[in-house]
C-alpha positions as a LaTeX table, in Angstrom:
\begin{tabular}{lrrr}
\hline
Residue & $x$ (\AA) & $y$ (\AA) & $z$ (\AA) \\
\hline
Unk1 & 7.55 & $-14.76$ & $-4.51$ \\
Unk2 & 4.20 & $-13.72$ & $-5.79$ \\
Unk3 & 3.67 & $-10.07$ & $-6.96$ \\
Unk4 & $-0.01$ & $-8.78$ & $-6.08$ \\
Unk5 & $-1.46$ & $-5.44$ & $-6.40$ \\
Unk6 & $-1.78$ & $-4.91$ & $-2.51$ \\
Unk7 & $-2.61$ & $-1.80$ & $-0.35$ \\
Unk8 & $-5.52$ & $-0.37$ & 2.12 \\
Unk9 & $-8.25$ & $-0.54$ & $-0.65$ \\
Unk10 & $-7.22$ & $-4.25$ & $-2.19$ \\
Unk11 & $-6.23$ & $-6.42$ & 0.11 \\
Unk12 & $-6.43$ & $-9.36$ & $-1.20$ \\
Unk13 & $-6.61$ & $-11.88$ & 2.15 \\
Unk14 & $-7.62$ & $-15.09$ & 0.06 \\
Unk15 & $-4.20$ & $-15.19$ & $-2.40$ \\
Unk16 & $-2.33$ & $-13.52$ & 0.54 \\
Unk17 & $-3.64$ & $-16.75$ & 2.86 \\
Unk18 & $-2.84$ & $-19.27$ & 0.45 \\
Unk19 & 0.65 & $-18.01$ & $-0.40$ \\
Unk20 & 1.49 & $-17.87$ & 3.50 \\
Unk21 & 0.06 & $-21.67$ & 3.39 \\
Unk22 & 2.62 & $-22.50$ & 0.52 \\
Unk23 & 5.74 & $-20.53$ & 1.67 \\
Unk24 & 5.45 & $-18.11$ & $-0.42$ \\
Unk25 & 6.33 & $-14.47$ & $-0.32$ \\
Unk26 & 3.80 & $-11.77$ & $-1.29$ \\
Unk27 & 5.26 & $-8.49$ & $-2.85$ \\
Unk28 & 3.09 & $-5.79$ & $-3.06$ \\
Unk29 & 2.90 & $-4.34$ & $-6.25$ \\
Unk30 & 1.32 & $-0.18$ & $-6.10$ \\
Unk31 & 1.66 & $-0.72$ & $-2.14$ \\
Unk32 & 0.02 & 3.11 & $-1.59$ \\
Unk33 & $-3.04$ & 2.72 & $-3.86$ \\
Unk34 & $-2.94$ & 1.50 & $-7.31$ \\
Unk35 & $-5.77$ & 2.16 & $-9.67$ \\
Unk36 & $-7.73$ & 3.85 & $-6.38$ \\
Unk37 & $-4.64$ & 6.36 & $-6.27$ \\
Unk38 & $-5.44$ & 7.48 & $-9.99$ \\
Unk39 & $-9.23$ & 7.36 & $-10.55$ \\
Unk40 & $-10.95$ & 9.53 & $-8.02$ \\
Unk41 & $-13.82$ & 11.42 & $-10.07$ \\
Unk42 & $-14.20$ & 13.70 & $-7.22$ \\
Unk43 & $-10.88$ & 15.15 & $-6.90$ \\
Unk44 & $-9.21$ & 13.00 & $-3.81$ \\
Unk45 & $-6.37$ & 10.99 & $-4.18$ \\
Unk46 & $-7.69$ & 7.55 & $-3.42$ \\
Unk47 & $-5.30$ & 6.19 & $-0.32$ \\
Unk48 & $-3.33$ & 9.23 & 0.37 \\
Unk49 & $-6.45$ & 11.05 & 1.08 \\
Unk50 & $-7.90$ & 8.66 & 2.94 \\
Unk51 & $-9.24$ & 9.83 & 6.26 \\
Unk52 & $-7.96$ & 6.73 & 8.47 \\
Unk53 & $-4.73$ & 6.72 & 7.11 \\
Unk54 & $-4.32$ & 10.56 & 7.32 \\
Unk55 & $-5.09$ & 10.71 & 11.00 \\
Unk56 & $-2.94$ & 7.95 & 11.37 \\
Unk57 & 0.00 & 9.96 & 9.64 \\
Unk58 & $-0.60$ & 13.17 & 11.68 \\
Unk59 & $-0.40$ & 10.90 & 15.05 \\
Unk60 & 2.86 & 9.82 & 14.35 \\
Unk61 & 4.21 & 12.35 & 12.01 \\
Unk62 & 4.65 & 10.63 & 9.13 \\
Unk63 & 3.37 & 11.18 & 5.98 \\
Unk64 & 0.22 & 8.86 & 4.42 \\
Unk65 & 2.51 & 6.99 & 2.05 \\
Unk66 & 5.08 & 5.91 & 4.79 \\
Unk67 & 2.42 & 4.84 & 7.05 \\
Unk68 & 1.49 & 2.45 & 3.84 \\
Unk69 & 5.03 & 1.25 & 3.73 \\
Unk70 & 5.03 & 0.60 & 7.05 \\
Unk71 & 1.63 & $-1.13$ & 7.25 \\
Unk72 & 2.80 & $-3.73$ & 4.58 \\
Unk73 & 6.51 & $-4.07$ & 6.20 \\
Unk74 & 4.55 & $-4.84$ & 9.69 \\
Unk75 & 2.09 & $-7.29$ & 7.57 \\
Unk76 & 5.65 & $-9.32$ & 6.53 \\
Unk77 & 5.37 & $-8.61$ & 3.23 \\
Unk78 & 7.66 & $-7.23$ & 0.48 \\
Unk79 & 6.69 & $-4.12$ & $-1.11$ \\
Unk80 & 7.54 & $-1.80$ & $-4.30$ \\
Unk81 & 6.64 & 1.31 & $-4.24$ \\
Unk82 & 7.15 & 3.71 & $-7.63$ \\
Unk83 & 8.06 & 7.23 & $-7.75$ \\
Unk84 & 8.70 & 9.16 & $-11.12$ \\
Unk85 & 9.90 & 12.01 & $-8.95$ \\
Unk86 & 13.96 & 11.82 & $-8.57$ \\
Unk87 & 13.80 & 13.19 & $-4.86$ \\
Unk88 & 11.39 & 10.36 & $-3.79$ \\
Unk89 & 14.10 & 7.47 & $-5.85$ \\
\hline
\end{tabular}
């Protein structure tokens, strides 16, 4: 298993390609945004602002995070998101 930070913004295709190549599993580490999620100057929330994945959301009722999730989960991959809020654990 390799642990990569991996979401919308970072994809990281190159180290994602080579561990398919090897066998290995990618696990996506801050699979709904990362350092994009916390360092907006103007205010937005990096990912779960993002336009494409919030139309996305509203299509299928879902909320920007779980469409995240579910794009890594559909991508094969393992992923772990973090929550300091106890209703989201």
């Amino acid at each position: 298993m390799h642990q990569i930070e991996l979401h919308p913004y970072v994809a990281q295709h190159p180290t994602q390609d080579f561990d398919a190549a090897h066998g290995i599993l990618t696990q996506a580490w801050s699979p709904i945004g990362g350092i994009t999620f916390y360092r907006n100057t103007d205010g937005s929330r990096g990912t779960l602002d993002d336009p494409v994945i919030g139309s996305i959301a509203r299509t299928h009722g879902k909320s920007p995070a779980q469409v995240m999730l579910r794009w890594h989960v559909q991508q094969g991959r393992s992923a772990i998101p973090k929550s300091v809020k106890p209703s989201r654990i």
